[in-house]
LUMTOR-878891 format. One record per residue (C-alpha): y, z, x; residue number from 1. Coordinates in steps of 0.05 Angstrom, whole numbers, always signed. Example, Ala and Ser with C-alpha at 12.3 -4.5 7.8 and 13.67 -1.06 7.14 Angstrom:
2
@py: -90, pz: +156, px: +246, k: 1
@py: -21, pz: +143, px: +273, k: 2
***
This chain:
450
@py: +1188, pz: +1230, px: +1386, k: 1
@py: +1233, pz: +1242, px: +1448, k: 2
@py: +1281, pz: +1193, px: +1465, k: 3
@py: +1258, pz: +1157, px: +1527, k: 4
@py: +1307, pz: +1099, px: +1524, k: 5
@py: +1367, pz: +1065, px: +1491, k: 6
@py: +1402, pz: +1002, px: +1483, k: 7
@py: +1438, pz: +994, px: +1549, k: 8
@py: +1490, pz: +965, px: +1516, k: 9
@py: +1538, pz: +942, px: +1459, k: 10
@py: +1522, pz: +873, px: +1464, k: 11
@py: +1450, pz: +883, px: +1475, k: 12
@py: +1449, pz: +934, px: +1408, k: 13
@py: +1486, pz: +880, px: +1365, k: 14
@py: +1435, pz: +820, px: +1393, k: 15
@py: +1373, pz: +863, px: +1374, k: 16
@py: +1403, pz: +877, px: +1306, k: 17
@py: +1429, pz: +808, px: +1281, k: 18
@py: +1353, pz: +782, px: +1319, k: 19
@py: +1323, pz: +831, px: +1265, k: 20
@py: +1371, pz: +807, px: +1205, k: 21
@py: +1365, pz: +733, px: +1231, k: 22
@py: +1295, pz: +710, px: +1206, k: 23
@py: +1264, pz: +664, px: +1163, k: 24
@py: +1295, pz: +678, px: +1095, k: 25
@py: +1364, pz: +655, px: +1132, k: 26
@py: +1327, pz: +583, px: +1148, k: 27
@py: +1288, pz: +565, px: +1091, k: 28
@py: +1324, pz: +604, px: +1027, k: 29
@py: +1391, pz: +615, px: +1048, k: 30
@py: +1405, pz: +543, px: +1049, k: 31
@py: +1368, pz: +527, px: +978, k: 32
@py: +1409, pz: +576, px: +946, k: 33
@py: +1478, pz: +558, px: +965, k: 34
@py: +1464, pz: +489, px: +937, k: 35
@py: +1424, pz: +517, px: +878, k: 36
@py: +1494, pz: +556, px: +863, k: 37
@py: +1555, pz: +514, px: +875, k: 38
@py: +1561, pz: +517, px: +939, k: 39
@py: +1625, pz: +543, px: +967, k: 40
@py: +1623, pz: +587, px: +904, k: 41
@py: +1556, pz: +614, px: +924, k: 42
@py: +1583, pz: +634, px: +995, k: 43
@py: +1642, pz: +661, px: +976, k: 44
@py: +1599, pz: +711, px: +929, k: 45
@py: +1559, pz: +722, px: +987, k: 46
@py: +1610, pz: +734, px: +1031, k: 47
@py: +1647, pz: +782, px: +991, k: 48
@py: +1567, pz: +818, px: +982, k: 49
@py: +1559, pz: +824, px: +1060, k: 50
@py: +1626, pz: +859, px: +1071, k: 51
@py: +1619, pz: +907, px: +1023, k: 52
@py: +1550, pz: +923, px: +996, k: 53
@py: +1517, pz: +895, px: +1060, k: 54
@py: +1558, pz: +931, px: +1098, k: 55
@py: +1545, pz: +1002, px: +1063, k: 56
@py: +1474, pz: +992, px: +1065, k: 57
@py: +1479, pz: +973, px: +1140, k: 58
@py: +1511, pz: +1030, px: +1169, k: 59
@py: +1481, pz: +1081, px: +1129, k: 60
@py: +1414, pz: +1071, px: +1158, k: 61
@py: +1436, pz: +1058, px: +1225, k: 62
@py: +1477, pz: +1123, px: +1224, k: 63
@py: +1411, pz: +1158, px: +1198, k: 64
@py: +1371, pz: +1133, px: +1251, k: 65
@py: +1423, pz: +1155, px: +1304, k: 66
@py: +1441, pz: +1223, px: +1267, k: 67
@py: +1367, pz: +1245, px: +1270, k: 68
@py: +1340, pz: +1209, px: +1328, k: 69
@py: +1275, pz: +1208, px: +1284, k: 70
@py: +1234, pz: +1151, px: +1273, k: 71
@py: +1246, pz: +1132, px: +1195, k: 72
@py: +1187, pz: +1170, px: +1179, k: 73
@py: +1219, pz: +1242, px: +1186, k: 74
@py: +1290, pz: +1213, px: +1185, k: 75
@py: +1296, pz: +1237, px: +1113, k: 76
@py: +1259, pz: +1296, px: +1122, k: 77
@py: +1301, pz: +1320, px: +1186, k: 78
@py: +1361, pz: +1322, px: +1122, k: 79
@py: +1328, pz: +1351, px: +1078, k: 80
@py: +1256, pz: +1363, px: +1077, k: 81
@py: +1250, pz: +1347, px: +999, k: 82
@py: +1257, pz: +1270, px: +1016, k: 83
@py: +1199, pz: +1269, px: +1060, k: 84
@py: +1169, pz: +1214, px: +1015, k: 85
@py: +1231, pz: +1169, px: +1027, k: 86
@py: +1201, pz: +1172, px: +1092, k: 87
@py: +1133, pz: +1149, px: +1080, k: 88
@py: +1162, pz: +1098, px: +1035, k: 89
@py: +1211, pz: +1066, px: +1075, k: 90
@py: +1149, pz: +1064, px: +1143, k: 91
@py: +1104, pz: +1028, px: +1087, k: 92
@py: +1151, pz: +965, px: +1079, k: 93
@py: +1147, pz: +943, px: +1148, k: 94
@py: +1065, pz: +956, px: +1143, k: 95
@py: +1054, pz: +912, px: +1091, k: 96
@py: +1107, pz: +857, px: +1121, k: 97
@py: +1091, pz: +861, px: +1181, k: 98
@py: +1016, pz: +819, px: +1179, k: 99
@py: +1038, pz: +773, px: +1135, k: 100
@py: +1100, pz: +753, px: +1174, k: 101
@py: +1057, pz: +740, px: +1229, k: 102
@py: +1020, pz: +696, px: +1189, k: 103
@py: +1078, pz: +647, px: +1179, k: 104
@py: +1101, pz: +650, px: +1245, k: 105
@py: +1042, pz: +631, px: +1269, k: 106
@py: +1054, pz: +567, px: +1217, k: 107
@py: +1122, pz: +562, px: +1258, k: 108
@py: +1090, pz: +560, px: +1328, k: 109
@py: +1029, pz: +510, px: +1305, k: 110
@py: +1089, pz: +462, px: +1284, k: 111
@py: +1130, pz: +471, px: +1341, k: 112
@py: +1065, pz: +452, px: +1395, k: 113
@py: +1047, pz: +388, px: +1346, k: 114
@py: +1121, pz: +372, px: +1348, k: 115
@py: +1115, pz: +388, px: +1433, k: 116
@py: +1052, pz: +348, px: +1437, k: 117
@py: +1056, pz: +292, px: +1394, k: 118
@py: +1116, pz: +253, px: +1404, k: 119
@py: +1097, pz: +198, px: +1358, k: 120
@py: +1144, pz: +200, px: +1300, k: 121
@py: +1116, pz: +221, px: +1236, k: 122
@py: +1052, pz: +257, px: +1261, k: 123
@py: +1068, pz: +318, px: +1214, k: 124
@py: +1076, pz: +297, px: +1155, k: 125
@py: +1077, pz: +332, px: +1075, k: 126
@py: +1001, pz: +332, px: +1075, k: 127
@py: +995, pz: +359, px: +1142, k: 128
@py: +1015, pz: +423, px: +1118, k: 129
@py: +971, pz: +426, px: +1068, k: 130
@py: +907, pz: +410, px: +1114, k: 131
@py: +930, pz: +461, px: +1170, k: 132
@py: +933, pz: +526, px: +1122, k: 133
@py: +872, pz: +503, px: +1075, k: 134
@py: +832, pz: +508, px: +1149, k: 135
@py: +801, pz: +579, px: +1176, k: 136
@py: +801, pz: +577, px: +1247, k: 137
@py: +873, pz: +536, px: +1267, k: 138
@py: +917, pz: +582, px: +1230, k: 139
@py: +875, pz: +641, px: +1250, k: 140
@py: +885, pz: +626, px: +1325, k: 141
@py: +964, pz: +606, px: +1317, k: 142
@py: +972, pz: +674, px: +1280, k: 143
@py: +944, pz: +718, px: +1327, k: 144
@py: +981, pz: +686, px: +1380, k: 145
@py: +1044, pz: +703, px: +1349, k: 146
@py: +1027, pz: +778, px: +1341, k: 147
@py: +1014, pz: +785, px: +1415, k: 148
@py: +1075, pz: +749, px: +1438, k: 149
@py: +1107, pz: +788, px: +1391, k: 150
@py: +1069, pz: +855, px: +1423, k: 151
@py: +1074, pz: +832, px: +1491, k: 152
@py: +1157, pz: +841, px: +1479, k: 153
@py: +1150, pz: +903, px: +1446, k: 154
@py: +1110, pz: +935, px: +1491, k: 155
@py: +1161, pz: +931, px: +1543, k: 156
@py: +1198, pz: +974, px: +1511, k: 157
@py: +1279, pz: +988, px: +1474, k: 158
@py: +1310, pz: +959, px: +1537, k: 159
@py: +1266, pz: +914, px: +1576, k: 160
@py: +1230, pz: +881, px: +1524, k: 161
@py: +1273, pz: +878, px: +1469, k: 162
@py: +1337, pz: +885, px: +1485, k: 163
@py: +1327, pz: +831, px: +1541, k: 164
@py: +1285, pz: +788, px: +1495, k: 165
@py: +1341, pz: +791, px: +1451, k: 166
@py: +1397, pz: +773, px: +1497, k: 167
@py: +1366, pz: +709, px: +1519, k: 168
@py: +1335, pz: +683, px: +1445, k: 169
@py: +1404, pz: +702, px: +1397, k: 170
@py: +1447, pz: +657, px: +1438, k: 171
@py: +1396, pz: +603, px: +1452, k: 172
@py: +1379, pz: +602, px: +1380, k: 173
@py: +1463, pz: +603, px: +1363, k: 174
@py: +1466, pz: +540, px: +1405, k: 175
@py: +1412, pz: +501, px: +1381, k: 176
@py: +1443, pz: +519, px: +1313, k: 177
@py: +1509, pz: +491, px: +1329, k: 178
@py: +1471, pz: +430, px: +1366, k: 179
@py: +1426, pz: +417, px: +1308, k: 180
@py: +1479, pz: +417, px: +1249, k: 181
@py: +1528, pz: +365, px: +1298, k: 182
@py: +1472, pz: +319, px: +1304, k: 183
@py: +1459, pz: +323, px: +1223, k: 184
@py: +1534, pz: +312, px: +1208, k: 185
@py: +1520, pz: +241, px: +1243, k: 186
@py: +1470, pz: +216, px: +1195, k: 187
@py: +1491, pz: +161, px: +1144, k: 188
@py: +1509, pz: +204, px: +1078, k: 189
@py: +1503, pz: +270, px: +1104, k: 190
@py: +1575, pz: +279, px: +1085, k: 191
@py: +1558, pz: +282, px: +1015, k: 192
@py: +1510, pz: +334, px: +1026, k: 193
@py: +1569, pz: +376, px: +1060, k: 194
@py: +1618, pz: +365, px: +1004, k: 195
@py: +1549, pz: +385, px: +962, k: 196
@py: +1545, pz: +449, px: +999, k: 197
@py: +1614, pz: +470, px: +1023, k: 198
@py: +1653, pz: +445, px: +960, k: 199
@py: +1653, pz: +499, px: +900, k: 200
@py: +1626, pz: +491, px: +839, k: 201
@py: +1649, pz: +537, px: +791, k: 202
@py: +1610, pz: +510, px: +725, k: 203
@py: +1554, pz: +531, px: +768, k: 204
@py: +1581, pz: +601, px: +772, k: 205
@py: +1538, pz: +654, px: +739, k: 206
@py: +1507, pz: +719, px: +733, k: 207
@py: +1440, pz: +696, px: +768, k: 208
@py: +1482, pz: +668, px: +818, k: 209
@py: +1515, pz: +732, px: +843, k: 210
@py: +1435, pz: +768, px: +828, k: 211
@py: +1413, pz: +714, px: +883, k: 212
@py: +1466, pz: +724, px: +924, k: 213
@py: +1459, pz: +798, px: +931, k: 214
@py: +1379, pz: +789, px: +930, k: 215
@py: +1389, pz: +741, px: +991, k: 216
@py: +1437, pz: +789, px: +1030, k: 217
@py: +1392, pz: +842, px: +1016, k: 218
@py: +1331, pz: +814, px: +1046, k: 219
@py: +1376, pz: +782, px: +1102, k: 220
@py: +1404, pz: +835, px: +1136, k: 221
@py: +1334, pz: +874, px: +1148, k: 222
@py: +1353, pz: +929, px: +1087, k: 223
@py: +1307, pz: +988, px: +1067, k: 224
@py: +1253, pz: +965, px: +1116, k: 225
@py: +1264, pz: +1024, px: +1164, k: 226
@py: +1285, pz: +972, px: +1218, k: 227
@py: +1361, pz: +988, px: +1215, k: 228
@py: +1343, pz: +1068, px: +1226, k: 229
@py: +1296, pz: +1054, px: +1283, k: 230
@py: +1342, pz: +1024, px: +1315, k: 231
@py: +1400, pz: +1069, px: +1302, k: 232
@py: +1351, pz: +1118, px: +1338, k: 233
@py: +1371, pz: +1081, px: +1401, k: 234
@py: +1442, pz: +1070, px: +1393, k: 235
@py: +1483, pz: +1116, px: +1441, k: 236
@py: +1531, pz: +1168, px: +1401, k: 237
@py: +1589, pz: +1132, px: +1449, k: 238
@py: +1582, pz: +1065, px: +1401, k: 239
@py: +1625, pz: +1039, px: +1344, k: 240
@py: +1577, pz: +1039, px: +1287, k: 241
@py: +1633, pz: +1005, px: +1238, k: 242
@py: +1653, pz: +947, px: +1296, k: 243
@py: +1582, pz: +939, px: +1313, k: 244
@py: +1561, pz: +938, px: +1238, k: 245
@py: +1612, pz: +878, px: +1224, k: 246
@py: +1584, pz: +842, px: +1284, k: 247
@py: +1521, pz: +841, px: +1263, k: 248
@py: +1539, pz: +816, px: +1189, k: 249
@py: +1588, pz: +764, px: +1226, k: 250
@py: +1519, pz: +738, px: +1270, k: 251
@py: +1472, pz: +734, px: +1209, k: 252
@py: +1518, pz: +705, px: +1166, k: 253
@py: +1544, pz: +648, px: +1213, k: 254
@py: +1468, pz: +626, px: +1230, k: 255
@py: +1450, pz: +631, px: +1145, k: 256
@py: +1519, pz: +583, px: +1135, k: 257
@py: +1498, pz: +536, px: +1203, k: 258
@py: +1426, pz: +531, px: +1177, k: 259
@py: +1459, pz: +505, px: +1115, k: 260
@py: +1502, pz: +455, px: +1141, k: 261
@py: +1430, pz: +441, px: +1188, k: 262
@py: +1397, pz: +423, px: +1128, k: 263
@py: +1428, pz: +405, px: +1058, k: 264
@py: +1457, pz: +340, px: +1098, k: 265
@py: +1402, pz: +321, px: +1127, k: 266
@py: +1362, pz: +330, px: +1057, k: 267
@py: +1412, pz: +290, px: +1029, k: 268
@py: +1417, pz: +233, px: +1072, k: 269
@py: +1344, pz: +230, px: +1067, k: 270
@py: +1336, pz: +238, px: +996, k: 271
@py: +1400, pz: +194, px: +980, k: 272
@py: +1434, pz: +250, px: +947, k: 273
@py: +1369, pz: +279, px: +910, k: 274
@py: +1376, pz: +352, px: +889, k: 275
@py: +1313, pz: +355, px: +879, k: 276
@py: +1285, pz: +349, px: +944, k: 277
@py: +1323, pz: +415, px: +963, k: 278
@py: +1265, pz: +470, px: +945, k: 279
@py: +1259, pz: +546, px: +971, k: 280
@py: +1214, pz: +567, px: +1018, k: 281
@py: +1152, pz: +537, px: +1054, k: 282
@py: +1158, pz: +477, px: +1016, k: 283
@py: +1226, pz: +467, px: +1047, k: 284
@py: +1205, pz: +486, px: +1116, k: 285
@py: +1137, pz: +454, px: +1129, k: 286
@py: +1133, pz: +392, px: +1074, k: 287
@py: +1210, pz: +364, px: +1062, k: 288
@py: +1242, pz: +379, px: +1125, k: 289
@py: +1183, pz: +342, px: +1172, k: 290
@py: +1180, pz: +285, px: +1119, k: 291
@py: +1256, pz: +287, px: +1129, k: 292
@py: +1249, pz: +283, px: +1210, k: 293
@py: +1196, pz: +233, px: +1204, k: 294
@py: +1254, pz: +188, px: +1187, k: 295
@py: +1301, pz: +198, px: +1235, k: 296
@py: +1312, pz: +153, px: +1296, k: 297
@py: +1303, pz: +207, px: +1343, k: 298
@py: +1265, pz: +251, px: +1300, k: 299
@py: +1213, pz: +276, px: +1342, k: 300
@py: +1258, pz: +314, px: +1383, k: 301
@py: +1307, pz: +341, px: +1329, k: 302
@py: +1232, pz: +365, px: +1295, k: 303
@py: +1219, pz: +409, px: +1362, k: 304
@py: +1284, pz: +436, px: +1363, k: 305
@py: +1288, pz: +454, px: +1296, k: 306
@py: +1228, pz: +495, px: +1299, k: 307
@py: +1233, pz: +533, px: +1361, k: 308
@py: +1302, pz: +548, px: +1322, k: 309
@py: +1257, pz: +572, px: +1274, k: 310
@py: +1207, pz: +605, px: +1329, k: 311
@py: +1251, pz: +644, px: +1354, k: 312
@py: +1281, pz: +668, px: +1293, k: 313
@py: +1213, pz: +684, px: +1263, k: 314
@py: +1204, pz: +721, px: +1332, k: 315
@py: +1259, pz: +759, px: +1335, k: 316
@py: +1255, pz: +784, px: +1261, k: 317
@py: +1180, pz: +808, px: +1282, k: 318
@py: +1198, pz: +848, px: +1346, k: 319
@py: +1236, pz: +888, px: +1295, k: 320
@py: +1183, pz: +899, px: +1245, k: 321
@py: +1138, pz: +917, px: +1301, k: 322
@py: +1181, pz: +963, px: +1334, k: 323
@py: +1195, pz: +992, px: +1263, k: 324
@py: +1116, pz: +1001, px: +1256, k: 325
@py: +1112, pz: +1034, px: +1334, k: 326
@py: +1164, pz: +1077, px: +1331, k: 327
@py: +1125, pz: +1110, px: +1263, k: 328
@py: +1059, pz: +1119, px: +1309, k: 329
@py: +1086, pz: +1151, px: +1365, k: 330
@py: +1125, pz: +1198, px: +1321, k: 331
@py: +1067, pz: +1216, px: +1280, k: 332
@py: +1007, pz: +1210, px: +1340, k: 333
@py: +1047, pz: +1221, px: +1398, k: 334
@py: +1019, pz: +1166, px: +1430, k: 335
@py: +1041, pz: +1122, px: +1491, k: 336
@py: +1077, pz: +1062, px: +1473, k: 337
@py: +1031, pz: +1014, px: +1501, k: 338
@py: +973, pz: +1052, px: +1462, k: 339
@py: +1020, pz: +1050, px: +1397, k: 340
@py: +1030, pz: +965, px: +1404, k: 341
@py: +953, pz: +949, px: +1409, k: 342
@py: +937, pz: +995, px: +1352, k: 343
@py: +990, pz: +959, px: +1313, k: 344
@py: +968, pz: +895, px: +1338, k: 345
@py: +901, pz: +910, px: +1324, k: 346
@py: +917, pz: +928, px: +1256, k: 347
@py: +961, pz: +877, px: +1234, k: 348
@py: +902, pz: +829, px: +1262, k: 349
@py: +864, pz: +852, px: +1208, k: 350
@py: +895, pz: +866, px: +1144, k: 351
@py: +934, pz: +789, px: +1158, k: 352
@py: +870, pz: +760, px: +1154, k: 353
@py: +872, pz: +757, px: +1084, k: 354
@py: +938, pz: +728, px: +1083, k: 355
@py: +914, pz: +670, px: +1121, k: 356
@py: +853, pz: +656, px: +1089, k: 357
@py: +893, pz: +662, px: +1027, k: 358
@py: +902, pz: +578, px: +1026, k: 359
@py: +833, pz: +565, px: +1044, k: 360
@py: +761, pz: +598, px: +1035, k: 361
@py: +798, pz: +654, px: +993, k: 362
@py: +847, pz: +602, px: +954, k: 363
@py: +814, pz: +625, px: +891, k: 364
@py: +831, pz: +705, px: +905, k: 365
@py: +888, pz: +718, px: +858, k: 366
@py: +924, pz: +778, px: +842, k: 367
@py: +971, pz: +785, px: +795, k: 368
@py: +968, pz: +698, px: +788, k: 369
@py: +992, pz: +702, px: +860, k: 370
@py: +967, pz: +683, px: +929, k: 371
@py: +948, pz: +745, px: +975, k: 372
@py: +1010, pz: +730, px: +1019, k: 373
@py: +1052, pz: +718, px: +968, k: 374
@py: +1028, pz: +791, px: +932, k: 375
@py: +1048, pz: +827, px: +994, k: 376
@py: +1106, pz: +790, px: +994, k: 377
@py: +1124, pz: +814, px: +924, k: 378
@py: +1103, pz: +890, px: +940, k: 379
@py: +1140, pz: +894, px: +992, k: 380
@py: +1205, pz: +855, px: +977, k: 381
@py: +1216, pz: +856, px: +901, k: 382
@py: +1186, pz: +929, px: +891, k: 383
@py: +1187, pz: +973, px: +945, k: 384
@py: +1247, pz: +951, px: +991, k: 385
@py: +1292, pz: +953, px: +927, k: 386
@py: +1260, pz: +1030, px: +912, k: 387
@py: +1270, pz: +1048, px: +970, k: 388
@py: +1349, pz: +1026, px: +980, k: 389
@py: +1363, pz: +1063, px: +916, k: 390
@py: +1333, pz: +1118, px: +939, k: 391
@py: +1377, pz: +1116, px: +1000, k: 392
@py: +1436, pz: +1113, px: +956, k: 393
@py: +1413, pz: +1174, px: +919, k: 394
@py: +1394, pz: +1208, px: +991, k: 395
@py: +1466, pz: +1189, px: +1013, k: 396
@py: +1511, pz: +1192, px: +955, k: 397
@py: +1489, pz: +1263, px: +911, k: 398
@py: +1437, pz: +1294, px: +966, k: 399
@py: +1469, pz: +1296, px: +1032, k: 400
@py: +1532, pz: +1272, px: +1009, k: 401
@py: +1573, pz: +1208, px: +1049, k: 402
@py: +1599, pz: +1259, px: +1091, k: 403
@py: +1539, pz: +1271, px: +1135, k: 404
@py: +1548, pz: +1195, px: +1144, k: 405
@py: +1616, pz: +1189, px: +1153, k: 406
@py: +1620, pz: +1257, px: +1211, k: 407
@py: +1559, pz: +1207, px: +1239, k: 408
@py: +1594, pz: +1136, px: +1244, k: 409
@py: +1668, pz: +1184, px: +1271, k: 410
@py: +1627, pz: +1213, px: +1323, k: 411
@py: +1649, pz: +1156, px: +1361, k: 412
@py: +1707, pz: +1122, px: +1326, k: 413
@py: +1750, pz: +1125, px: +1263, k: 414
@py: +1716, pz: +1099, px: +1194, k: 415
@py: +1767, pz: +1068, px: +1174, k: 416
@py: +1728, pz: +1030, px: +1111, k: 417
@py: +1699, pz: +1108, px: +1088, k: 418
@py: +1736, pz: +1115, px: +1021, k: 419
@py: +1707, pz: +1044, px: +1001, k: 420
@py: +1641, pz: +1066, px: +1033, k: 421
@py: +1644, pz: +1126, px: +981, k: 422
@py: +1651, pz: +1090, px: +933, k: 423
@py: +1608, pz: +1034, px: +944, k: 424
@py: +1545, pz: +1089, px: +960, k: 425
@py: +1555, pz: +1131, px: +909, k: 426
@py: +1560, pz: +1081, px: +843, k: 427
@py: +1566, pz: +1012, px: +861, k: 428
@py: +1506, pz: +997, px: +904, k: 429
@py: +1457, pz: +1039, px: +860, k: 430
@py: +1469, pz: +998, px: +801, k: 431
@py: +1461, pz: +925, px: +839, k: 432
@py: +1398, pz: +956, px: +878, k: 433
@py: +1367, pz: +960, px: +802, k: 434
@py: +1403, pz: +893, px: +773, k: 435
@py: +1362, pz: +870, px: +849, k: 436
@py: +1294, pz: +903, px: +832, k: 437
@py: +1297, pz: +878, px: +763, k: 438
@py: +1318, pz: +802, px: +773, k: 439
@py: +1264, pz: +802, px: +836, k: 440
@py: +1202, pz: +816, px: +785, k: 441
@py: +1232, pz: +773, px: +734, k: 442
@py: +1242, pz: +722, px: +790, k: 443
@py: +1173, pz: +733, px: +810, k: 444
@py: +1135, pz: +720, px: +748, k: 445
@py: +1175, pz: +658, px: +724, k: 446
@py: +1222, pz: +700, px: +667, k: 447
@py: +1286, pz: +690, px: +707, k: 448
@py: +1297, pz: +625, px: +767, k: 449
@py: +1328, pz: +644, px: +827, k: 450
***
């Protein structure tokens, strides 16, 4: 694939990078685990995590992607042509995740038009949830609205579709962060939700609490899904991987903290101080959090915020998959890009059918005792992106050697973290990729709680 265009710019690189890393699991898990684990002592872990394993992960991909200018698909391969199956692998996470994303944002964007539409406090409710995925057509129709918007974007291409999308939604979604977790600190009792969240806890320090932390970060930052090489493909050899790197880590892990302080209060104040009513996932997101703004003076409005805050983090994290996904086709079919996005669209139409109908007319479809969504979900995030990382590692540390990375990342500037990086490649991140892969199917099938 030749390379018809690049970020125009530093700023417009880091936006389309932290947009990637910036998605749901920031919103509706990030939160749920901090308070799960202590609190300040579960950030701290995490914080310590994102500057060092993070970190390696990060910059090793994108320094693959700009090293080869390959699409993941032959990145490996253009290195040495033994890996071509890291290749394959790493283009078949975004596949699979890529439908089912779609799916949930298309929840997102149904919530954020009732919210638009229906100023009447309280219109969505717990059970409203539950009757708008059990249906066929309304979820159907939301989620293949969010696949074109999210094609329409890509289609325009590195610099005018994403880059620009990416400019205008990062720092629009940073402010409605900030503006969102004010307005919670004002509720009555969402002060003891802060001390909840921000205070550490260290009897709740544990072993599971650094394997969530690190399977959090992981996910996070858009790891081992090929999106981080793609877009190294269009980072100029002029730009400071390592700067840009921490930049990136700095964005994601300011809106996961903010959509913390967003949330834990407001549960709190709501729940009078009930742990309980803090839960993981799409429980959080669609059932607690509107029963939550359904008692809030102005509640209405702080519910349509909050989800096109989630909209256009959902969006954002999609462009990348997408582009991840495009950039494979046109390698492999040499096809225009336009040509490329409806296939994918097209595609992704289909096989997140499934997904959908998974909570209605195909409820009863189980594989493996899970939903069809939530078995993708477990392919591709507790098997194959955990695979694949270690792989990397391998690839990096024994194959190649960091040195291919590290003449990569000085092509521009000093490394000045490359004796950590060594070290970290080589024998640190191997062994927590596997402790990652491990806890994730334990975590999956009810052995372990994360």
């Amino acid at each position: 694939m030749n390379k018809k265009s690049n970020f125009s710019s530093r700023i417009g690189f880091i936006f389309a990078a932290a947009g990637s890393a910036v998605g749901l699991g920031n919103i509706w898990r990030f939160p749920y685990l901090a308070a799960k684990y202590g609190g300040g002592t579960f950030l701290l872990i995490y914080l310590i995590l994102a500057v060092t394993f993070g970190f390696t992960l990060m910059i090793t991909e994108i320094a693959i992607g700009r090293k080869t200018g390959k699409s993941v698909l032959y990145a490996f391969s253009s290195m040495n042509k033994k890996f071509n199956f890291l290749g394959i692998l790493a283009s078949i996470v975004p596949i699979i995740i890529f439908p089912y994303y779609c799916v949930i944002g298309g929840w997102v964007a149904k919530y954020f038009s009732t919210y638009v539409c229906n100023p009447a406090k309280g219109t969505v409710n717990g059970d409203y949830f539950q009757g708008f995925i059990s249906s066929t057509v309304q979820p159907i129709f939301w989620f293949t609205l969010f696949i074109l918007a999210t094609a329409l974007i890509v289609m325009l291409g590195v610099e005018k579709g994403i880059e620009k999308a990416s400019k205008f939604l990062m720092p629009f979604l940073a402010l409605l962060s900030v503006g969102l977790a004010v307005y919670t600190l004002t509720l009555d009792g969402a002060m003891d939700g802060v001390a909840y969240y921000l205070i550490p806890d260290m009897s709740r320090f544990s072993f599971n609490a650094v394997l969530a932390a690190m399977g959090q970060l992981f996910y996070s930052m858009s790891l081992a899904m090929g999106i981080m090489v793609t877009y190294g493909f269009y980072v100029s050899k002029k730009e400071n991987l390592e700067a840009s790197v921490r930049n990136i880590e700095f964005f994601d892990t300011a809106i996961a903290f903010i959509s913390g302080l967003i949330i834990i209060p407001a549960v709190f104040a709501f729940s009078g101080g009930d742990e309980s009513k803090l839960s993981a996932g799409a429980g959080l997101m669609f059932i607690t959090l509107p029963d939550v703004f359904g008692n809030l003076k102005y509640g209405n409005i702080v519910g349509t915020l909050f989800f096109l805050l989630v909209l256009f983090a959902a969006l954002t994290s999609a462009i990348s998959l997408m582009e991840t996904i495009v950039s494979v086709i046109q390698d492999k079919f040499k096809v225009k890009r336009i040509n490329a996005c409806l296939i994918v669209a097209g595609l992704a139409f289909l096989v997140g059918i499934p997904s959908s109908l998974g909570f209605g007319v195909w409820s009863e479809v189980q594989i493996l005792n899970l939903s069809i969504l939530d078995f993708f979900d477990f392919i591709s995030n507790a098997i194959l992106m955990p695979i694949v990382a270690f792989l990397t590692c391998i690839f990096v540390g024994y194959i190649v050697k960091p040195k291919a990375i590290i003449d990569e990342v000085e092509e521009s500037s000093v490394f000045k973290s490359k004796k950590i990086y060594t070290v970290i490649i080589k024998y640190v991140a191997p062994i927590l990729i596997i402790l990652i892969l491990i806890s994730s199917i334990l975590n999956t099938f009810g052995i372990i709680t994360l």
